[in-house]
DRENDO-1510 file (C-alpha; in Angstrom, 1 decimal, always signed):
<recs>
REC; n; res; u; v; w
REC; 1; UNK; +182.4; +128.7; +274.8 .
REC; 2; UNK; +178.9; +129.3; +275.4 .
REC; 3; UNK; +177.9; +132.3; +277.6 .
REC; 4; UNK; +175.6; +131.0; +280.7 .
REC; 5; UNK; +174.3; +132.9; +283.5 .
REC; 6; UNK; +173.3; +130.5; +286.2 .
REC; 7; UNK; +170.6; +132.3; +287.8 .
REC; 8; UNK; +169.7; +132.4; +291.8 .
REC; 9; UNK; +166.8; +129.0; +291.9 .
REC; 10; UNK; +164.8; +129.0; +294.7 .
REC; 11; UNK; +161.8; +126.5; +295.2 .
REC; 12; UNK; +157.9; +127.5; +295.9 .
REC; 13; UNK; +154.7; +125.5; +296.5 .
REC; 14; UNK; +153.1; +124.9; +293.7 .
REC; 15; UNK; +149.3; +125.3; +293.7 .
REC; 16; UNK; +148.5; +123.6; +291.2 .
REC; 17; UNK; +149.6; +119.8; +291.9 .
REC; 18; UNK; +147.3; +117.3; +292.2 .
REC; 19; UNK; +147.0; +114.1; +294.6 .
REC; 20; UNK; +148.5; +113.4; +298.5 .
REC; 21; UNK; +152.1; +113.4; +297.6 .
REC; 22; UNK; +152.2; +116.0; +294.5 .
REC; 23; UNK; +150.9; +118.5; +296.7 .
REC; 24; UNK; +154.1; +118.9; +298.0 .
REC; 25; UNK; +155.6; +118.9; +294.8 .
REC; 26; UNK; +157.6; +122.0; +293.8 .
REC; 27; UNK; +158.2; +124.7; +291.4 .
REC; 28; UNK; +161.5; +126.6; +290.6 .
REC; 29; UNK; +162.2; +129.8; +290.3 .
REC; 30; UNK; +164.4; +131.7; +287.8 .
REC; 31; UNK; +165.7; +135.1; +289.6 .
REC; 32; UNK; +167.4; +138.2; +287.6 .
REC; 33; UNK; +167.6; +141.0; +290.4 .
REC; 34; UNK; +163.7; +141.7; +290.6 .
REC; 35; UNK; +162.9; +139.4; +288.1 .
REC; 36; UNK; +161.2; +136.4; +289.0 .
REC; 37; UNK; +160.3; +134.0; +286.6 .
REC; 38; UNK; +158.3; +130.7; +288.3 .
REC; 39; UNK; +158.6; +127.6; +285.9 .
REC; 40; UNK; +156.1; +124.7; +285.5 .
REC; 41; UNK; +155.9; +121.9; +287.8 .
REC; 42; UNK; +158.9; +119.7; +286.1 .
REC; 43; UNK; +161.6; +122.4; +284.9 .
REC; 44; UNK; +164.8; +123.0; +286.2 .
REC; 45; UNK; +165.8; +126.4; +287.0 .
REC; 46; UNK; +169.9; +125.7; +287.4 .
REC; 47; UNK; +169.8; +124.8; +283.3 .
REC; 48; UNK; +168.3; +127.9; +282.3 .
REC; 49; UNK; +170.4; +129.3; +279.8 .
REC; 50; UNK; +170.9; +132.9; +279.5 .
REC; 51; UNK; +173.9; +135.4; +278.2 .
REC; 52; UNK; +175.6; +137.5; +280.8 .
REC; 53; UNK; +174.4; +140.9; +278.6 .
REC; 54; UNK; +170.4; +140.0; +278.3 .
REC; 55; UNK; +169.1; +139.3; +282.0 .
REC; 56; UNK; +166.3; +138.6; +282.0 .
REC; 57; UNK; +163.4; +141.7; +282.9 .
REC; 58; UNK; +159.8; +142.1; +282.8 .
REC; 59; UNK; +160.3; +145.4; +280.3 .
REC; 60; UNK; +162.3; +143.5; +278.0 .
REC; 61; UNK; +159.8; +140.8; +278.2 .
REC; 62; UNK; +156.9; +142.9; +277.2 .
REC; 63; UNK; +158.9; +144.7; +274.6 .
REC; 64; UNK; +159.6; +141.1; +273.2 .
REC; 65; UNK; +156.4; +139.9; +273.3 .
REC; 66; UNK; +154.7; +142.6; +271.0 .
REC; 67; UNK; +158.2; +142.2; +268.8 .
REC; 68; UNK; +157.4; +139.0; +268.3 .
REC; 69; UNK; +153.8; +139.2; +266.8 .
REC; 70; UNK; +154.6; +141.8; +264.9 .
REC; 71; UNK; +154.0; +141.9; +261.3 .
REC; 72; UNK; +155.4; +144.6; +260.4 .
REC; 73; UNK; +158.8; +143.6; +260.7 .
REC; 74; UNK; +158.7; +142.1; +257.5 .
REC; 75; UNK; +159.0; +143.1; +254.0 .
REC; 76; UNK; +155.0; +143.1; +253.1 .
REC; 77; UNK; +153.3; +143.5; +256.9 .
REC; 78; UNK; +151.9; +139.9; +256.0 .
REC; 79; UNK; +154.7; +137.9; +258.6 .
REC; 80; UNK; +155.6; +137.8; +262.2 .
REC; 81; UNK; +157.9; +135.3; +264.4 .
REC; 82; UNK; +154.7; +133.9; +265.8 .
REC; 83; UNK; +153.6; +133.2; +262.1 .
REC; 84; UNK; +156.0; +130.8; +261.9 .
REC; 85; UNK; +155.9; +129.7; +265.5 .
REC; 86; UNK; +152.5; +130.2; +266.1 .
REC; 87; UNK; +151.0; +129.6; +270.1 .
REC; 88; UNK; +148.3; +127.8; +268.7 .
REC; 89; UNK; +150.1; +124.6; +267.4 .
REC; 90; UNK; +153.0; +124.5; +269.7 .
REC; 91; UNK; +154.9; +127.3; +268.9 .
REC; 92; UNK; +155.6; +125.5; +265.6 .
REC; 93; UNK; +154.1; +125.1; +262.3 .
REC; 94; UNK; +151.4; +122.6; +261.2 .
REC; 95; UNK; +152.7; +122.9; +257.7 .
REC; 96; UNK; +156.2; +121.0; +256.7 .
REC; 97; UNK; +157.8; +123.8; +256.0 .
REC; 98; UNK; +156.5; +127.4; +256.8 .
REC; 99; UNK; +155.5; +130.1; +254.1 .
REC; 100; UNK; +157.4; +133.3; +254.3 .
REC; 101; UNK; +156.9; +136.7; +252.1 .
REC; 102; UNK; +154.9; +136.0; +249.2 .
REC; 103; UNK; +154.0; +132.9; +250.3 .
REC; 104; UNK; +157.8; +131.3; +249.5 .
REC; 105; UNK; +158.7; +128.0; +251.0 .
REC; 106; UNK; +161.3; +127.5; +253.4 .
REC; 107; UNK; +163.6; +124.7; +253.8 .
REC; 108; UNK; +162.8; +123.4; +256.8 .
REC; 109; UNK; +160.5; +122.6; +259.4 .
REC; 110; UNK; +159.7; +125.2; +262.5 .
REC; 111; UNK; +160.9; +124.1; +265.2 .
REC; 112; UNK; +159.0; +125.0; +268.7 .
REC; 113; UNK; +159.8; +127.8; +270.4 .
REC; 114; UNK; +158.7; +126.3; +273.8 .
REC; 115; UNK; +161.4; +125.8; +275.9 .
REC; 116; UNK; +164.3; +127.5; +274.5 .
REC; 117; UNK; +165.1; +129.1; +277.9 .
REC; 118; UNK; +167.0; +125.7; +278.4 .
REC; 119; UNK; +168.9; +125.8; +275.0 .
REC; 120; UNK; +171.9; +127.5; +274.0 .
REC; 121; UNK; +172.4; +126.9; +270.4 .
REC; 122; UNK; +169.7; +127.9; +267.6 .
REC; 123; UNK; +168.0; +126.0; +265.0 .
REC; 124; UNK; +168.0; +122.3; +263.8 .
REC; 125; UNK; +171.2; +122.6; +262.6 .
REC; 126; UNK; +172.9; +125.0; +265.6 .
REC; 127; UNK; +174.4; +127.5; +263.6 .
REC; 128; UNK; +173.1; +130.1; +266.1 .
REC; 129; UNK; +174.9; +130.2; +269.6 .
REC; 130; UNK; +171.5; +131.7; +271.2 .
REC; 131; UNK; +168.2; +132.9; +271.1 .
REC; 132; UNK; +169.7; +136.8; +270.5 .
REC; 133; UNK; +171.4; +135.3; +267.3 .
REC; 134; UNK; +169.1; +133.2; +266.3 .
REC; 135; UNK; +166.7; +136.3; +266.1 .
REC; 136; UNK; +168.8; +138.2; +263.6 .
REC; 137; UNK; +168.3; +135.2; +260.5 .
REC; 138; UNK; +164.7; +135.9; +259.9 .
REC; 139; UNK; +164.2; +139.2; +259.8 .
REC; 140; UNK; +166.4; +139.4; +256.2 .
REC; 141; UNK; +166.0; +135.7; +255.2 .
REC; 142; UNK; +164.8; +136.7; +251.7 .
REC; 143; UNK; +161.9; +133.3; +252.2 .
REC; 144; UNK; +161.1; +134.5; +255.5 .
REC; 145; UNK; +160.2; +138.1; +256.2 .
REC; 146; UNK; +162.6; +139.1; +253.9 .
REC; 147; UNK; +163.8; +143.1; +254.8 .
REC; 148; UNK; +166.7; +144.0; +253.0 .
REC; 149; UNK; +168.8; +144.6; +255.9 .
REC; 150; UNK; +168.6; +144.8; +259.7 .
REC; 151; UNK; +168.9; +148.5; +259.3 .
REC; 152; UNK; +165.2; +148.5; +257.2 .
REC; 153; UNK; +164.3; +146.4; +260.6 .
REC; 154; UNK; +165.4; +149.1; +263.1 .
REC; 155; UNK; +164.0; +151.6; +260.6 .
REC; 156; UNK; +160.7; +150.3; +260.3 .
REC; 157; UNK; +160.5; +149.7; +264.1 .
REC; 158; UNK; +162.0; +153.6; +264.8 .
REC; 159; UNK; +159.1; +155.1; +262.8 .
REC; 160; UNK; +156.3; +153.6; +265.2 .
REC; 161; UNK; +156.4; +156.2; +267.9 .
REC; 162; UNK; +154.6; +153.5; +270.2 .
REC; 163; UNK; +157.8; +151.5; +270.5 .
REC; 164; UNK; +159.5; +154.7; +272.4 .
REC; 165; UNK; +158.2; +154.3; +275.6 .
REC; 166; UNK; +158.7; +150.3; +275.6 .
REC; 167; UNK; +162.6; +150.8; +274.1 .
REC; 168; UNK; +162.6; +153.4; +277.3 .
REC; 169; UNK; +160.9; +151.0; +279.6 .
REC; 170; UNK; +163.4; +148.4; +278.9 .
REC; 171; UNK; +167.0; +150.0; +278.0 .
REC; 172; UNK; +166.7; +153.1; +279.8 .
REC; 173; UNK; +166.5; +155.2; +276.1 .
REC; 174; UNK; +164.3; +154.9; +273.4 .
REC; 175; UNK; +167.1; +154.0; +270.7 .
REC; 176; UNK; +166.1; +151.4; +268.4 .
REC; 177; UNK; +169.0; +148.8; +267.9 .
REC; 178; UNK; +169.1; +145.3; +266.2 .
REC; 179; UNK; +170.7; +144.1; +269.5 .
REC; 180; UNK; +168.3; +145.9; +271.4 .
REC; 181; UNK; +165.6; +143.8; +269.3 .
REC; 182; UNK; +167.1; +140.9; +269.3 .
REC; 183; UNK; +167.1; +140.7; +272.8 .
REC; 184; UNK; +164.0; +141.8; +273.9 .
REC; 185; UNK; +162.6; +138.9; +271.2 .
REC; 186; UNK; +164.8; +136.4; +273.0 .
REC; 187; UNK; +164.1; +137.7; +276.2 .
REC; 188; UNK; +159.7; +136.9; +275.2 .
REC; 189; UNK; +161.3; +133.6; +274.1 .
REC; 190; UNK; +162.6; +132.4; +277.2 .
REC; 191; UNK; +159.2; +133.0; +279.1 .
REC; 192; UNK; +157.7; +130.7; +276.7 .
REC; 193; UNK; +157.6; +127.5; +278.9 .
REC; 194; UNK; +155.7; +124.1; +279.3 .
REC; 195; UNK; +155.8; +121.9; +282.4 .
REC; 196; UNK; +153.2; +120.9; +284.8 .
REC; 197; UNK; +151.8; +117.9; +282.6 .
REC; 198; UNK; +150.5; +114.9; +283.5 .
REC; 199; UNK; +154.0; +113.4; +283.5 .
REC; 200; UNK; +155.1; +115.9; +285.9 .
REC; 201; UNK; +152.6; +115.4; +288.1 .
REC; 202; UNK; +153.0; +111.7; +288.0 .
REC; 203; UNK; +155.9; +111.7; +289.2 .
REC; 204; UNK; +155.7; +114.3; +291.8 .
REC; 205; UNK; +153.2; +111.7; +293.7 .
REC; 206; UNK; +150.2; +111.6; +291.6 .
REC; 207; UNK; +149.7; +108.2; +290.1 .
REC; 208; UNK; +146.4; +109.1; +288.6 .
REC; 209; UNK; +147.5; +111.5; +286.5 .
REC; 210; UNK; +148.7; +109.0; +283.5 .
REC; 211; UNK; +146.6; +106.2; +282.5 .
REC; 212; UNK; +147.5; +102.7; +282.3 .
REC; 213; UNK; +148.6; +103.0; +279.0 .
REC; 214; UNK; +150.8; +105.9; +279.4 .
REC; 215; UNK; +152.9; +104.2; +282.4 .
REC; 216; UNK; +153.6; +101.4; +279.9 .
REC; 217; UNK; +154.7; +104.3; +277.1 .
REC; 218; UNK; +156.9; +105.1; +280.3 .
REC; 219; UNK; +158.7; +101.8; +281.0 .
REC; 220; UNK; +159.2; +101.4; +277.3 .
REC; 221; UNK; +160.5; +104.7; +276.8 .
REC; 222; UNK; +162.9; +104.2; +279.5 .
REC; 223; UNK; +164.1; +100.7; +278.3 .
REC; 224; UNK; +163.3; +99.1; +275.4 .
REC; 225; UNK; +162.2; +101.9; +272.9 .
REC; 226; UNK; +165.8; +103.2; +274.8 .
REC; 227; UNK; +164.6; +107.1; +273.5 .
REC; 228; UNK; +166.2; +108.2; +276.6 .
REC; 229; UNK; +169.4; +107.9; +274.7 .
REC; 230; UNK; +168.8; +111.2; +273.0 .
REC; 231; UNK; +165.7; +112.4; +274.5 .
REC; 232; UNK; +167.0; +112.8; +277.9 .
REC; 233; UNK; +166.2; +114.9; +281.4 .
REC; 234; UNK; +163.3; +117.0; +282.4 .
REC; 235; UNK; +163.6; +118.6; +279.0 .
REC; 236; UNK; +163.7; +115.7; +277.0 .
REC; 237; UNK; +166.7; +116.6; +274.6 .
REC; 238; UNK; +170.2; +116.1; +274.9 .
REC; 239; UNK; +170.6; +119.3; +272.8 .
REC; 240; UNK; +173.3; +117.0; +270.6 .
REC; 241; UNK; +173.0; +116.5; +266.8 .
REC; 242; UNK; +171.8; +113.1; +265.2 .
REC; 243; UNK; +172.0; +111.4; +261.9 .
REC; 244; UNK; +168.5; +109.2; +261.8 .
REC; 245; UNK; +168.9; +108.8; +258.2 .
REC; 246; UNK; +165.9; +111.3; +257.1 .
REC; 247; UNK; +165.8; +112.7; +253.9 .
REC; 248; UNK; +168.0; +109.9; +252.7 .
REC; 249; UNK; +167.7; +109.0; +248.7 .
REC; 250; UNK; +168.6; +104.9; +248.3 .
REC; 251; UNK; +168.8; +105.5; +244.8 .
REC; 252; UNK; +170.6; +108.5; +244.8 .
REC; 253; UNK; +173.2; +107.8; +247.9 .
REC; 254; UNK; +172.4; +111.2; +248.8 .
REC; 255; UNK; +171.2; +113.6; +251.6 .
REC; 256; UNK; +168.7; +116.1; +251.0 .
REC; 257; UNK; +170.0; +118.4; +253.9 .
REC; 258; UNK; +173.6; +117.8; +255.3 .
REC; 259; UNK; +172.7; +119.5; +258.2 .
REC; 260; UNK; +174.9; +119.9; +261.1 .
REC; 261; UNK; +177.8; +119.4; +258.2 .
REC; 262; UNK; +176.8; +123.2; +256.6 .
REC; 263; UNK; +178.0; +124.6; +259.5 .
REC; 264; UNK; +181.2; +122.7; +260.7 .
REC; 265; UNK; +182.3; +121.4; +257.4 .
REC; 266; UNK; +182.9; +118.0; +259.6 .
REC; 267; UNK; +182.1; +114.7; +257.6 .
REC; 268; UNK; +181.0; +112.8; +261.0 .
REC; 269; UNK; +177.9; +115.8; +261.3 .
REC; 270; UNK; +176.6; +114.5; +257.9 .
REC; 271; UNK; +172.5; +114.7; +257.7 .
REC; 272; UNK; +172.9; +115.5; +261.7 .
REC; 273; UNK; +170.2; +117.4; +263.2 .
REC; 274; UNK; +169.7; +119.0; +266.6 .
REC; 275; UNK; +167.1; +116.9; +269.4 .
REC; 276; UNK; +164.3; +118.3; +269.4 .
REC; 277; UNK; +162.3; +118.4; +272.7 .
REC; 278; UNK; +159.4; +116.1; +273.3 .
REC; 279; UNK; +157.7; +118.6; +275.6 .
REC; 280; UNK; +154.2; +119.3; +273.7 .
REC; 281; UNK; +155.5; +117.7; +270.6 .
REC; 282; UNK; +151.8; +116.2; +270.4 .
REC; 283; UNK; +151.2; +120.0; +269.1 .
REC; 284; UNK; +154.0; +120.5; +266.8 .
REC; 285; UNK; +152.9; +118.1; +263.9 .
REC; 286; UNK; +154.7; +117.2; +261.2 .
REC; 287; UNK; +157.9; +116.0; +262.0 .
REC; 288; UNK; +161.7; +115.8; +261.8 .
REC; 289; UNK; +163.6; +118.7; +260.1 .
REC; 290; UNK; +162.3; +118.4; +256.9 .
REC; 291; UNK; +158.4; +117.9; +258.2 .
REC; 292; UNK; +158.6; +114.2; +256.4 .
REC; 293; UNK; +156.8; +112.7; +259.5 .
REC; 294; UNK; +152.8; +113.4; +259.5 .
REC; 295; UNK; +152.2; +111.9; +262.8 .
REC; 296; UNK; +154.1; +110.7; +265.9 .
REC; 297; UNK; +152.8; +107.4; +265.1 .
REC; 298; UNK; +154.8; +107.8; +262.0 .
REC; 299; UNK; +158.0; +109.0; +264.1 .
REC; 300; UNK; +157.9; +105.9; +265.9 .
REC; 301; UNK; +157.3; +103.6; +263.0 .
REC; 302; UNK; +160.7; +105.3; +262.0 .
REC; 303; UNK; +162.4; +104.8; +264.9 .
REC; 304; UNK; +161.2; +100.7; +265.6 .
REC; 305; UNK; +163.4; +100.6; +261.6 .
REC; 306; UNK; +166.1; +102.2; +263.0 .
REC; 307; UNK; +166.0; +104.9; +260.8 .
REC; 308; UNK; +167.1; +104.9; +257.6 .
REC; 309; UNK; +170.4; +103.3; +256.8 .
REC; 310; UNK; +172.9; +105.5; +255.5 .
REC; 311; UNK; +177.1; +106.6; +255.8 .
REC; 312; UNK; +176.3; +108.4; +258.3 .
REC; 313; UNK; +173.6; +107.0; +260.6 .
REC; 314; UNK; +173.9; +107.7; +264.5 .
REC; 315; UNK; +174.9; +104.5; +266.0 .
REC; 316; UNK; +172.8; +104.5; +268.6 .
REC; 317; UNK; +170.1; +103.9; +266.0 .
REC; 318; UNK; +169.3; +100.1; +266.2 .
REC; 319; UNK; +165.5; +98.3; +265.0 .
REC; 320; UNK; +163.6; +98.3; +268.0 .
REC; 321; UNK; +161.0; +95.4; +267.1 .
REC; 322; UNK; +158.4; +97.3; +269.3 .
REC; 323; UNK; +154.7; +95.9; +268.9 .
REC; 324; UNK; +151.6; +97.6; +267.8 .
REC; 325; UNK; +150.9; +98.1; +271.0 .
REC; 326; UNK; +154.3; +99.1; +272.3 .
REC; 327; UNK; +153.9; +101.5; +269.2 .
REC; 328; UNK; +150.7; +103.0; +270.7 .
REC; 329; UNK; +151.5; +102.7; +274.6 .
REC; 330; UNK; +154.8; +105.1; +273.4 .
REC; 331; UNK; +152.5; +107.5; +271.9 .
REC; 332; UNK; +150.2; +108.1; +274.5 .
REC; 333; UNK; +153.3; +108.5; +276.2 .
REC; 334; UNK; +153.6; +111.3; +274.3 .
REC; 335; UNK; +150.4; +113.0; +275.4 .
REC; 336; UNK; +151.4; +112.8; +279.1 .
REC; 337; UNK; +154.4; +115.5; +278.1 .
REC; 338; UNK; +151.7; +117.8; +277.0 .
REC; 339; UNK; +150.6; +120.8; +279.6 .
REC; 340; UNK; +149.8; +124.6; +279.5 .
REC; 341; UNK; +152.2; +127.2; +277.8 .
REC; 342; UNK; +153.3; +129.8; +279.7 .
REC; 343; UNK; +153.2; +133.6; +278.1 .
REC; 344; UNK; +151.3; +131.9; +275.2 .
REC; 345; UNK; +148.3; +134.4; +274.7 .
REC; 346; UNK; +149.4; +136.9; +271.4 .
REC; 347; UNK; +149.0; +140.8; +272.4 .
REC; 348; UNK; +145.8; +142.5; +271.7 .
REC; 349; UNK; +145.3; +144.5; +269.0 .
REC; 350; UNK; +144.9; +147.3; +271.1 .
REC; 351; UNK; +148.1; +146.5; +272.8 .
REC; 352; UNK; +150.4; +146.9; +269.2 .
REC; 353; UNK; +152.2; +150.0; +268.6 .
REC; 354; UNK; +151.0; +153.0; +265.9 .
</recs>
């Protein structure tokens, strides 16, 4: 069963709603004791998710943050989390599938860190029950920053004496744990949050803030496009698993990536792969787990075939005969999901521990 801690959500004013009606809009809180953590306009502070033993604090935070742009938690010095989920393009990666130590390919695409404060289970195939776990696989995945063991991890984060006082500030001691670091990283990653865009604004009141064209993306995406199927509530994701059919060989009847499958063994999760969320996705080019997708134009070119036949496809997957311009108005949909990321701005140099 997933562990959740519902935290107290109270509502504030936000200040930065436009127009007669959005001025009254509101913005939620997240509370841990003394913790406050105010979302953009448009999140939902009652599905935060967040395990019982990792409140949420603004020492953990910190401690995360400077975890989480650290290079030195690799093998070579030459890789961080952020290299991989880098601020500037989403909190993804604009290459199809990142390079780790020594420049070795992964497997799959990054997914974007935004958002995960609403997510449970890890990567695109959920074989991480949280953010704390999910923080453990890359540290020793030998094609990502590849230390030999969590212990090298801890070790090599013990011998920076300016980590003391922030393992202090935040546990109470300066003992260097793998827990400990896993969840002050996931802690970081939870404050990384994207709301307020012009969607959100449009429908707190403002009916300027999306053009013509976007309100059409709107209507189809609520009908017939039908992505709310999948991409669903304030977060756009049902956090469910999905067969659309990608990396499917015709020729060779076979999957590249099985997927959700690797990690229940389950024929029916077969070339499944988690929902991504659709909040900044006009940042987090290319697409789809395997980065097979170049542009969202191509996603939804995709999508109007529905997908790409195969054993397994989801069967909500049905051709869409969308236009041209039902293809573009869904696209600049797209755009109207995009606002400012919270937490976003890497630590100075000055600011990393010696």
């Amino acid at each position: 069963m997933k562990r959740r801690t519902v935290a107290l959500a109270v509502a504030v004013a936000t200040l930065s709603a436009s127009g007669a009606s959005a001025a009254d809009a509101k913005n939620e809180v997240v509370k841990f004791g003394s913790y406050e953590l105010q979302l953009p306009l448009g999140l939902q502070a009652d599905s935060a998710y967040v395990p019982e033993d990792n409140p949420l604090t603004a020492e953990k935070v910190a401690l995360g943050k400077i975890l989480f742009f650290d290079k030195r938690l690799s093998k070579d010095d030459t890789v961080s989390c952020a290299s991989c989920h880098n601020p500037y393009h989403g909190f993804a990666d604009p290459d199809r599938v990142s390079a780790g130590v020594g420049l070795l390919p992964g497997g799959r695409n990054s997914p974007t860190a935004i958002n995960r404060l609403f997510s449970a289970e890890q990567f695109w195939d959920g074989r991480a029950k949280d953010l704390e776990e999910q923080s453990h696989g890359p540290l020793t995945n030998p094609v990502e920053m590849a230390m030999a063991s969590h212990d090298d991890v801890v070790t090599e984060v013990g011998r920076l004496q300016g980590y003391e006082p922030l393992f202090e500030k935040a546990f109470g001691d300066d003992e260097v744990t793998m827990p400990r670091i896993a969840q002050a990283i996931a802690s970081y990653e939870r404050t990384v949050l994207a709301g307020n865009a012009p969607y959100d604004r449009y429908k707190a009141g403002d009916k300027g803030a999306m053009s013509a064209q976007q309100v059409k993306g709107l209507e189809l995406f609520e009908g017939k496009a039908n992505c709310v199927t999948c991409h669903v509530s304030f977060n756009f994701t049902d956090e469910m698993y999905h067969n659309l059919g990608v990396g499917w060989d015709a020729k060779t009847k076979k999957l590249a990536d099985l997927g959700r499958y690797d990690v229940t063994q389950k024929d029916v999760n077969k070339g499944q792969f988690k929902t991504p969320t659709l909040r900044n996705v006009t940042e987090t080019a290319p697409y789809m787990h395997d980065g097979s997708e170049a542009t969202l134009r191509d996603v939804m070119v995709l999508y109007d075939r529905g997908g790409n036949a195969n054993p397994n496809l989801d069967a909500k997957m049905k051709p869409l005969n969308l236009t041209d311009d039902e293809i573009d108005a869904l696209v600049a949909f797209m755009y109207a999901l995009t606002g400012p990321v919270t937490n976003a701005e890497p630590p100075a140099p000055s600011e990393m521990p010696k």
